[in-house]
N, CA, C and O atoms as a GROMACS GRO file, in nm:
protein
  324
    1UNK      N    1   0.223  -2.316   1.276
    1UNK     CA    2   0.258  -2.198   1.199
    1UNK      C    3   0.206  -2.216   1.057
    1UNK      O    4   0.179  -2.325   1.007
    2UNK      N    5   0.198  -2.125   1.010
    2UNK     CA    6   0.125  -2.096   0.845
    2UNK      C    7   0.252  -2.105   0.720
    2UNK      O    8   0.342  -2.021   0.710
    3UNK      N    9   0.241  -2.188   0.658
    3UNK     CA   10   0.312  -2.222   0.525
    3UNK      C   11   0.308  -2.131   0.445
    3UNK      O   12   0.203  -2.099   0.389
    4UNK      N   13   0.413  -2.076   0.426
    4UNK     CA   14   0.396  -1.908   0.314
    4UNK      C   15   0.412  -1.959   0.189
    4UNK      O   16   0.505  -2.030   0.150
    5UNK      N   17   0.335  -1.925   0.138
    5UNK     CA   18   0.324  -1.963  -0.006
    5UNK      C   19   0.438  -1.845  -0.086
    5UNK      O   20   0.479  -1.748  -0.022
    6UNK      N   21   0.474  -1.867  -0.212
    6UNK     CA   22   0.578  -1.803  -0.313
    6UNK      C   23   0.485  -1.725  -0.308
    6UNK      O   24   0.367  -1.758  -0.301
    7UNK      N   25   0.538  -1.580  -0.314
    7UNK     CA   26   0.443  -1.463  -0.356
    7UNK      C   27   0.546  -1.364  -0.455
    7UNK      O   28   0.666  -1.353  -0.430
    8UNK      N   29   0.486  -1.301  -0.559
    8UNK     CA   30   0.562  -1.201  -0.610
    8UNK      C   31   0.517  -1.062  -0.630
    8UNK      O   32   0.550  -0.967  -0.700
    9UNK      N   33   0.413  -1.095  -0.523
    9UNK     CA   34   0.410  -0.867  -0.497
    9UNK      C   35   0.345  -0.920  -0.389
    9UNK      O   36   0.317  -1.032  -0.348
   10UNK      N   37   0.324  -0.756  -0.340
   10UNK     CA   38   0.412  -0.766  -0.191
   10UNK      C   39   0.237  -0.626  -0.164
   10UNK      O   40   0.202  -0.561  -0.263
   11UNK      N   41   0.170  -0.610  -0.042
   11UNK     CA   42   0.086  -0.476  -0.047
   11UNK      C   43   0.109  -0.453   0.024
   11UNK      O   44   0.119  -0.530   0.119
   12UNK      N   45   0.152  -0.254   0.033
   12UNK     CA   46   0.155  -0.196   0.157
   12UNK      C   47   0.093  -0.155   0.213
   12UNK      O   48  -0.020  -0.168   0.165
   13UNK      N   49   0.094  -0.088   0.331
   13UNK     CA   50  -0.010  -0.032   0.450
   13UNK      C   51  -0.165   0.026   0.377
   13UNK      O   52  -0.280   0.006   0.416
   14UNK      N   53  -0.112   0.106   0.256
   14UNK     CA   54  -0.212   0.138   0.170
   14UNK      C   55  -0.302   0.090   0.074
   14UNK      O   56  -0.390   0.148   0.012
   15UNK      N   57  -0.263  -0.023   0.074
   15UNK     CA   58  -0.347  -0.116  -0.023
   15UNK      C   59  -0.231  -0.080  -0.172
   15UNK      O   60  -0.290  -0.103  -0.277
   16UNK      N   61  -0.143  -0.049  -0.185
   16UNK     CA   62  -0.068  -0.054  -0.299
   16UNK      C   63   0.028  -0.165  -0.328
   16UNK      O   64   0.114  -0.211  -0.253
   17UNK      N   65  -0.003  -0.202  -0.458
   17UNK     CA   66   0.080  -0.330  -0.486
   17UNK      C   67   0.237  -0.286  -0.517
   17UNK      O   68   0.272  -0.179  -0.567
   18UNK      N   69   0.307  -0.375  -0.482
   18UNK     CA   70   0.496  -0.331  -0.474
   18UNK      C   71   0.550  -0.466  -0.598
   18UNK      O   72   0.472  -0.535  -0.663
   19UNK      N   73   0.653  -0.470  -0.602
   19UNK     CA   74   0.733  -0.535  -0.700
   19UNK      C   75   0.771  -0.585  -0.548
   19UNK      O   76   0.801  -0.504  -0.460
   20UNK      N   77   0.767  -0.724  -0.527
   20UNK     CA   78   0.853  -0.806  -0.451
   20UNK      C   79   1.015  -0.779  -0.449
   20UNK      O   80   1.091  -0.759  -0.354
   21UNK      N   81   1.041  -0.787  -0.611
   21UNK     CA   82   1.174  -0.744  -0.652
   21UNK      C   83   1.284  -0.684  -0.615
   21UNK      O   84   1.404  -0.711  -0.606
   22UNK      N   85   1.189  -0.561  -0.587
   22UNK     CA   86   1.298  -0.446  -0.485
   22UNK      C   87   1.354  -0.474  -0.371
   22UNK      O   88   1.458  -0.415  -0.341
   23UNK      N   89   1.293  -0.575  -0.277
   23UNK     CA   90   1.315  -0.616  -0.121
   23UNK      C   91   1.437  -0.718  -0.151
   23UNK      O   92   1.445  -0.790  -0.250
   24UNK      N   93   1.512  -0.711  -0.066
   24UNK     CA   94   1.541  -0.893  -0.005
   24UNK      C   95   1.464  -1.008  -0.006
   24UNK      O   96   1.342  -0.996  -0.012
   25UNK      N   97   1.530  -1.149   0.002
   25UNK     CA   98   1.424  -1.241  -0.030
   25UNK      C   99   1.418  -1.248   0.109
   25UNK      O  100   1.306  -1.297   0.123
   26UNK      N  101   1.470  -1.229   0.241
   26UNK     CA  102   1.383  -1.276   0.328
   26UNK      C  103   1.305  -1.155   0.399
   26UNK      O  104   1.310  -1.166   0.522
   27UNK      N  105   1.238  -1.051   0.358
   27UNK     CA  106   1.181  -0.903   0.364
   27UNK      C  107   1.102  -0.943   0.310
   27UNK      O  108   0.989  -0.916   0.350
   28UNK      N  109   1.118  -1.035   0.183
   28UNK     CA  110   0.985  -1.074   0.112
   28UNK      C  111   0.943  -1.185   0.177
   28UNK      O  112   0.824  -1.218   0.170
   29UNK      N  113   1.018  -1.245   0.237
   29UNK     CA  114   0.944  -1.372   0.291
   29UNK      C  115   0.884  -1.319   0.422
   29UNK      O  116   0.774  -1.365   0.451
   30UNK      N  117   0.925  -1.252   0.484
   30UNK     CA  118   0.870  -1.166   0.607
   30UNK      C  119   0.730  -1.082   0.591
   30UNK      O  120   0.643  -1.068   0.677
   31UNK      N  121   0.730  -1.033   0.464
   31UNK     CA  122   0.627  -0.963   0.411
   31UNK      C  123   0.485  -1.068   0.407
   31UNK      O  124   0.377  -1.025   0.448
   32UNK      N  125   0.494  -1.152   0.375
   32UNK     CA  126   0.438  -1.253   0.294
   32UNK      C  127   0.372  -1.345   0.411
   32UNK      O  128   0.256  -1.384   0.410
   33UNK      N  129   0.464  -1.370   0.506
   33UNK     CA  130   0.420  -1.441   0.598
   33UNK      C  131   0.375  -1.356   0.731
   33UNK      O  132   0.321  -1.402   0.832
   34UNK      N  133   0.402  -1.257   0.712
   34UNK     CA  134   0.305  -1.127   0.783
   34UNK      C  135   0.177  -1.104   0.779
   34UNK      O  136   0.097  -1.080   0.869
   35UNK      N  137   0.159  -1.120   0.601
   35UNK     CA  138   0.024  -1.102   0.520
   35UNK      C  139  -0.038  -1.250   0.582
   35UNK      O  140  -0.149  -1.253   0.634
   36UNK      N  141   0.031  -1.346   0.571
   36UNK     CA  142  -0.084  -1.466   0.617
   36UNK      C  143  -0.137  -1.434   0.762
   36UNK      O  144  -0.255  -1.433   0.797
   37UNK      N  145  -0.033  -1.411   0.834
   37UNK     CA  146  -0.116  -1.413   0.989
   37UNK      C  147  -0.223  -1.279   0.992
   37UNK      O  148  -0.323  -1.260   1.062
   38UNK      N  149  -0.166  -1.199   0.894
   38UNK     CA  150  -0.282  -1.071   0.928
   38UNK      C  151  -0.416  -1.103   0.879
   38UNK      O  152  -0.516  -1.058   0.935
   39UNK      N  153  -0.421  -1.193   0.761
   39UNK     CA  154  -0.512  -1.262   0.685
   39UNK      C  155  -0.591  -1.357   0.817
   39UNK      O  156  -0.703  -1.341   0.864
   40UNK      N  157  -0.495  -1.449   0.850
   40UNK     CA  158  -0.596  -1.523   0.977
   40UNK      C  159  -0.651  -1.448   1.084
   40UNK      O  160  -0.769  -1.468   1.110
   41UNK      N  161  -0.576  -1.352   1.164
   41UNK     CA  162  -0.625  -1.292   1.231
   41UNK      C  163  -0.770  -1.188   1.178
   41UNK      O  164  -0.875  -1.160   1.237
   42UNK      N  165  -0.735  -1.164   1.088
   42UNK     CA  166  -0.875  -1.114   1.052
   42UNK      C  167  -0.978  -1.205   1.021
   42UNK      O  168  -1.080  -1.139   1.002
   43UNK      N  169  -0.996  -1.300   1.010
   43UNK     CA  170  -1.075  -1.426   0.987
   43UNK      C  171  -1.096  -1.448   1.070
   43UNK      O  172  -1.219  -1.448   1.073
   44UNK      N  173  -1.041  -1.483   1.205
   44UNK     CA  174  -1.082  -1.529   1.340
   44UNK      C  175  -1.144  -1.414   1.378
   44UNK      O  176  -1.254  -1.444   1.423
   45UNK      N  177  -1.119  -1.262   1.382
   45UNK     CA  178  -1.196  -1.182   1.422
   45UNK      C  179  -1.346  -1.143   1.375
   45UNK      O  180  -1.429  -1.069   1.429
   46UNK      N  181  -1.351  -1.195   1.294
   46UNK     CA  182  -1.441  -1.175   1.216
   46UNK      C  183  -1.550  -1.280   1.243
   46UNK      O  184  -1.668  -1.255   1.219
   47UNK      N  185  -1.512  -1.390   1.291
   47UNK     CA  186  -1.638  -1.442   1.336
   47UNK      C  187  -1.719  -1.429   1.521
   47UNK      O  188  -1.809  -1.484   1.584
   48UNK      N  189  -1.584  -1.288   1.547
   48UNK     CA  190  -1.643  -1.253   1.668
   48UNK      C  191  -1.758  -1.136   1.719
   48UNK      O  192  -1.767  -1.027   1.663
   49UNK      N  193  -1.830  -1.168   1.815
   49UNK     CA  194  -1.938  -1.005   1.842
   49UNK      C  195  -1.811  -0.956   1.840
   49UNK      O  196  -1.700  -1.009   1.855
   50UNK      N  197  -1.872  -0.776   1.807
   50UNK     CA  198  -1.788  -0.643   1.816
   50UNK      C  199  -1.704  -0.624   1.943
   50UNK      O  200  -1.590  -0.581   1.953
   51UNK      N  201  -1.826  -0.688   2.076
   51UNK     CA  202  -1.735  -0.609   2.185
   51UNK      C  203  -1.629  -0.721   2.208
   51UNK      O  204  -1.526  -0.690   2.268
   52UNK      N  205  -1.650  -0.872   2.155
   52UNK     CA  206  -1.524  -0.925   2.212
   52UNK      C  207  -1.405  -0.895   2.142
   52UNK      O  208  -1.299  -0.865   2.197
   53UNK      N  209  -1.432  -0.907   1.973
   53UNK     CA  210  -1.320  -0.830   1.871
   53UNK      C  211  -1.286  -0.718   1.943
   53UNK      O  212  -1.169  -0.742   1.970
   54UNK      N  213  -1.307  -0.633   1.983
   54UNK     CA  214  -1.268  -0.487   2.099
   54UNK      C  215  -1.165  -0.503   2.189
   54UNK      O  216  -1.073  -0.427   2.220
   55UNK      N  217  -1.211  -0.667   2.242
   55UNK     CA  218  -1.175  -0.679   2.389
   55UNK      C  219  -1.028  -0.746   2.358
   55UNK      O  220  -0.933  -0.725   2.434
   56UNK      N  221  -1.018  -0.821   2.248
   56UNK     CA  222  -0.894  -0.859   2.205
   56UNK      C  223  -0.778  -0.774   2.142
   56UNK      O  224  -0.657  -0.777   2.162
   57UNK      N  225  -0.850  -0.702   2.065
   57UNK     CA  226  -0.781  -0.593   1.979
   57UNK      C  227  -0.693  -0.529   2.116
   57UNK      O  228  -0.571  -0.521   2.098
   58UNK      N  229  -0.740  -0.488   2.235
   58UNK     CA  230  -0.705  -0.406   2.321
   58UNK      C  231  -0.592  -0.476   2.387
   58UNK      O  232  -0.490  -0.412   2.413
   59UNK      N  233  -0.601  -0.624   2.421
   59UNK     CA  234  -0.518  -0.700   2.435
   59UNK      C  235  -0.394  -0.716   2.373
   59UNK      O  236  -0.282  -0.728   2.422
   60UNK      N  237  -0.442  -0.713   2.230
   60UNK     CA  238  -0.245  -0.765   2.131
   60UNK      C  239  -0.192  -0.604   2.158
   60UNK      O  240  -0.072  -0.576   2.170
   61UNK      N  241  -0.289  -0.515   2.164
   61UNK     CA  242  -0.211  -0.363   2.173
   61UNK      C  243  -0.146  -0.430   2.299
   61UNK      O  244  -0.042  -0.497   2.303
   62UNK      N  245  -0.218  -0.403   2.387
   62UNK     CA  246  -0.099  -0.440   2.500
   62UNK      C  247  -0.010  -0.470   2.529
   62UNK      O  248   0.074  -0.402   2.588
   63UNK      N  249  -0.001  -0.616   2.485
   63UNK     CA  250   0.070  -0.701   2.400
   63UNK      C  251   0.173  -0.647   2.359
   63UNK      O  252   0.279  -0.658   2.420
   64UNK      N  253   0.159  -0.578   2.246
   64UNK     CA  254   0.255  -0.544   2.167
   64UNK      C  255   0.350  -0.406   2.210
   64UNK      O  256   0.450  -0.370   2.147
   65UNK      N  257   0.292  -0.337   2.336
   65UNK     CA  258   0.340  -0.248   2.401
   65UNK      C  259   0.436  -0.279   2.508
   65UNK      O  260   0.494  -0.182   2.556
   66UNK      N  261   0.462  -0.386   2.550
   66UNK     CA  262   0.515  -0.444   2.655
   66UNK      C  263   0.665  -0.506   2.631
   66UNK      O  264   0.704  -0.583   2.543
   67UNK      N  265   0.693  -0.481   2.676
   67UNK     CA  266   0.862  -0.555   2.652
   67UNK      C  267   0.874  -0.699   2.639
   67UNK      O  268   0.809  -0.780   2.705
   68UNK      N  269   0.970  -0.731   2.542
   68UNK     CA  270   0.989  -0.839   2.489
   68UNK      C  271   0.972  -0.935   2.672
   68UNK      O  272   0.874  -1.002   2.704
   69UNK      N  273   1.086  -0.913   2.752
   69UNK     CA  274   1.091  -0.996   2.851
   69UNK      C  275   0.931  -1.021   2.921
   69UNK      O  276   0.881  -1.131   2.945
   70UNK      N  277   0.861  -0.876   2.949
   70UNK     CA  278   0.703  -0.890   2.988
   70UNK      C  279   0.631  -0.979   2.922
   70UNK      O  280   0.556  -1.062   2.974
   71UNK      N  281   0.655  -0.961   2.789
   71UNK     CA  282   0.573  -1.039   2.645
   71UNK      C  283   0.629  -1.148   2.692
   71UNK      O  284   0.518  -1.180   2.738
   72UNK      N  285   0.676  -1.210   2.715
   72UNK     CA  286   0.768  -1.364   2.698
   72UNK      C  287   0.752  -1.422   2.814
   72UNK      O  288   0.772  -1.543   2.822
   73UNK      N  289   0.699  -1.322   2.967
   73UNK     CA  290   0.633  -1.436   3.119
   73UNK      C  291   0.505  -1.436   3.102
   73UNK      O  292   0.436  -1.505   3.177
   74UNK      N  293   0.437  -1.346   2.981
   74UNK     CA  294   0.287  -1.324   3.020
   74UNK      C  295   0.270  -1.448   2.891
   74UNK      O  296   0.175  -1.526   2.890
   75UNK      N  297   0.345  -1.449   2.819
   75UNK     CA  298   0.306  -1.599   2.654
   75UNK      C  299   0.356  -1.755   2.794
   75UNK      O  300   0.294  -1.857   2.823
   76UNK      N  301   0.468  -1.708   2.837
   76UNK     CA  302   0.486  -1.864   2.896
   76UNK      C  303   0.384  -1.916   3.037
   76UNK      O  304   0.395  -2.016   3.107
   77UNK      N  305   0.277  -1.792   3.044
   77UNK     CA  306   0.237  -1.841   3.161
   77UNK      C  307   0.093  -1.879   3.090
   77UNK      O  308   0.027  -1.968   3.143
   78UNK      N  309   0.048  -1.824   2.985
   78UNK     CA  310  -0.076  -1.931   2.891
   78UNK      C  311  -0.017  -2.006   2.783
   78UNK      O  312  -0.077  -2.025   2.677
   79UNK      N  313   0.062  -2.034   2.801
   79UNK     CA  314   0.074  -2.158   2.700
   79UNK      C  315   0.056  -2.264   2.750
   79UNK      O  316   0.092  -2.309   2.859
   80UNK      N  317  -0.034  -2.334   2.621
   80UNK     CA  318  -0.076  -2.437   2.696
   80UNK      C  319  -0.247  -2.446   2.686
   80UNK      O  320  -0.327  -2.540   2.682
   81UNK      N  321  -0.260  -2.286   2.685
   81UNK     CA  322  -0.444  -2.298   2.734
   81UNK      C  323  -0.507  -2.287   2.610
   81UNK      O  324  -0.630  -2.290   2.603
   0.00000   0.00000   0.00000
């Protein structure tokens, strides 16, 4: 897992910078350590051709469409690989 560094603003969906301030500290820490994985994931995608970046993108949708219990036999049956 990724070490969240102290952050004190926070960007939303729009590219607009926020006052950390306003949130909770763990909303901000959620925020923050959101921003890192979205940060890696775009880094790893980025050193892929288009159609495989495509082919994954289509995947975490999936992914992320699926019910926690679905999500949780389809992660325990590649882990590992």
């Amino acid at each position: 897992m990724l070490d969240s560094p102290s952050i004190l603003t926070t960007t939303d969906c729009s590219g607009h910078i926020e006052n950390a301030s306003r949130f909770p500290s763990s909303q901000t820490h959620e925020a923050a350590e959101t921003d890192l994985h979205v940060t890696a994931i775009e880094s790893v995608l980025a050193k892929l051709s288009e159609a495989e970046r495509a082919a994954i993108i289509k995947h975490i949708i999936k992914l992320a469409n699926m019910s926690r219990k679905q999500r949780a036999a389809i992660m325990a049956l590649t882990d590992g690989d």
